[in-house]
N, C-alpha and C positions, 0 to 999 in steps of 0.2 A: 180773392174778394168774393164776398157771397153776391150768384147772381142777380137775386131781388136789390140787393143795394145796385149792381152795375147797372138794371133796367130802369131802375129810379132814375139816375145820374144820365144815363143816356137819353130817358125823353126827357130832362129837366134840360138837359143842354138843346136839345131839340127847341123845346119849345120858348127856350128864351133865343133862341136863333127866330123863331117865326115873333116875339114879342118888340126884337130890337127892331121893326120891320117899321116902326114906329116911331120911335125919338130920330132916326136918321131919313126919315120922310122929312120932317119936322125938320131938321137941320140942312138937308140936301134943299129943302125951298128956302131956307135963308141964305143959303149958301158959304153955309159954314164947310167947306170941302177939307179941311184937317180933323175936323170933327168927325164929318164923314167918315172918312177914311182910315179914323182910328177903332169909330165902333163897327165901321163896315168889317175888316180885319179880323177885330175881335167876334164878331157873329158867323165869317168863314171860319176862323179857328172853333167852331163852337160844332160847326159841319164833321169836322177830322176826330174831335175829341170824342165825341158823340157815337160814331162810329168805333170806336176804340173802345169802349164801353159795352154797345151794344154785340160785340162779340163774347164778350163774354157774361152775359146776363141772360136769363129767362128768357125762352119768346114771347113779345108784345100780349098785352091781354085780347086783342082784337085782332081781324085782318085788316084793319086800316094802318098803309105803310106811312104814318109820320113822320118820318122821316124821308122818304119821297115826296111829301105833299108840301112840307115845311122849305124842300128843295125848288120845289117849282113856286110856290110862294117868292122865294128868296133870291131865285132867278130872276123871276117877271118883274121885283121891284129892283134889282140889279137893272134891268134897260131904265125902265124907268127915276132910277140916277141919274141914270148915263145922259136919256136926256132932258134929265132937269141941269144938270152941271156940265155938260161939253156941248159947247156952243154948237146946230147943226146937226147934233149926233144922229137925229132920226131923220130928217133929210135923206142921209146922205148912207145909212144904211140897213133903211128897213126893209128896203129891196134887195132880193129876193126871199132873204131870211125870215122875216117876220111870218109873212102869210105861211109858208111851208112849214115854220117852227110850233105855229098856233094850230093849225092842222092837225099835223103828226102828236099833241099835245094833247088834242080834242079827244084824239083817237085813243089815246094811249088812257084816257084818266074815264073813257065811258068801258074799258076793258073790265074792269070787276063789275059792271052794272052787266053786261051782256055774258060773261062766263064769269059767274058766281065760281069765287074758290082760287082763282089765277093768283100766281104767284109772280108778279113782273121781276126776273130778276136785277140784282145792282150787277152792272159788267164793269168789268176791272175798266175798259175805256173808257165808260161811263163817268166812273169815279174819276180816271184822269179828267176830261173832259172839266167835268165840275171843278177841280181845283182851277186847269187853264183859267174858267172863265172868270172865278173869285181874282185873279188876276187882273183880269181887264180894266174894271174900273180902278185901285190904286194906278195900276201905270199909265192908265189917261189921265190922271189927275194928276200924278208926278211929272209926264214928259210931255201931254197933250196928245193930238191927234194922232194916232197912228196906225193907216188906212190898212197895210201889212197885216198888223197883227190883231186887228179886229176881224179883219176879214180871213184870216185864219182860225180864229176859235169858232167862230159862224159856220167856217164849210165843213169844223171837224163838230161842230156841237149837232150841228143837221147829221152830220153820221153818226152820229151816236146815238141820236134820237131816231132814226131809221134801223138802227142794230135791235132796240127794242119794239118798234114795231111791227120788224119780221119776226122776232120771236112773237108776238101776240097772234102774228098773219098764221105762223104754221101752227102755235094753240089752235089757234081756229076751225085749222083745217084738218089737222091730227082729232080733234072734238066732235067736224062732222064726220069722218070718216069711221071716228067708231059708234056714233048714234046713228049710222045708215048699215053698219054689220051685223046695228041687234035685232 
């Protein structure tokens, strides 16, 4: 495959992952949850294929990771599903998770404004990570509550997200260490 077409194909799946972010807003407050759930599905599968694509195409015309951005777009409306449609759901587990997750978030997306040129890499847990949590919502809608395994993608999605911001921490610090040798 020529890789200008596979770059095409990969932000077009991209970004109609960050477009469907929309009609299932729209559906999740009617609460159409089959609906949901079938374009939620379809906009994860959109994550994988995307990826598949972008390996072997062109690098992006810019340094902005779109596919990172379009990620945390599509996480944050992922809770945001969660609770518009499981009765409870932020009660009962925005503690501790949320504040630490928004944090570690803040930190991670002001990293190209303060080191120009960073390259945040994707880590293979990362990616797992992201798949577990595209999980999450189908299998609360299919079985309901289930305290277990929500609260296992949260303790492992906060380490994942701490994996990345030690790599940004020792950028940092590998950064000052060689603009204090010149």
């Amino acid at each position: 495959m020529d890789p200008k077409t596979a770059r095409a194909i990969a932000d077009g799946l991209t970004w109609a992952r960050v477009w469907l972010v929309l009609p299932i807003t729209v559906l999740a407050w009617y609460e159409f949850k089959w609906w949901v759930m079938g374009l939620y599905i379809a906009a994860a599968l959109t994550d994988l294929f995307d990826g598949m694509f972008a390996r072997r195409a062109t690098p992006p015309g810019t340094d902005t990771d779109l596919d990172g951005n379009a990620d945390v777009v599509f996480s944050i409306m992922t809770l945001v599903w969660l609770w518009m449609l499981v009765p409870g759901f932020l009660e009962k587990y925005w503690l501790p998770y949320l504040p630490i997750l928004v944090a570690i978030q803040v930190y991670l997306s002001t990293a190209p404004l303060r080191f120009p040129g960073i390259q945040v890499p994707h880590f293979q847990f990362g990616r797992i990570m992201m798949v577990a949590f595209c999980f999450m919502l189908p299998l609360l809608l299919l079985f309901g509550d289930l305290p277990w395994f929500v609260h296992s993608i949260f303790i492992l999605g906060t380490i994942s997200k701490l994996q990345l911001a030690y790599f940004v921490v020792t950028y940092d610090a590998a950064s000052s260490a060689e603009r204090e040798s010149v």
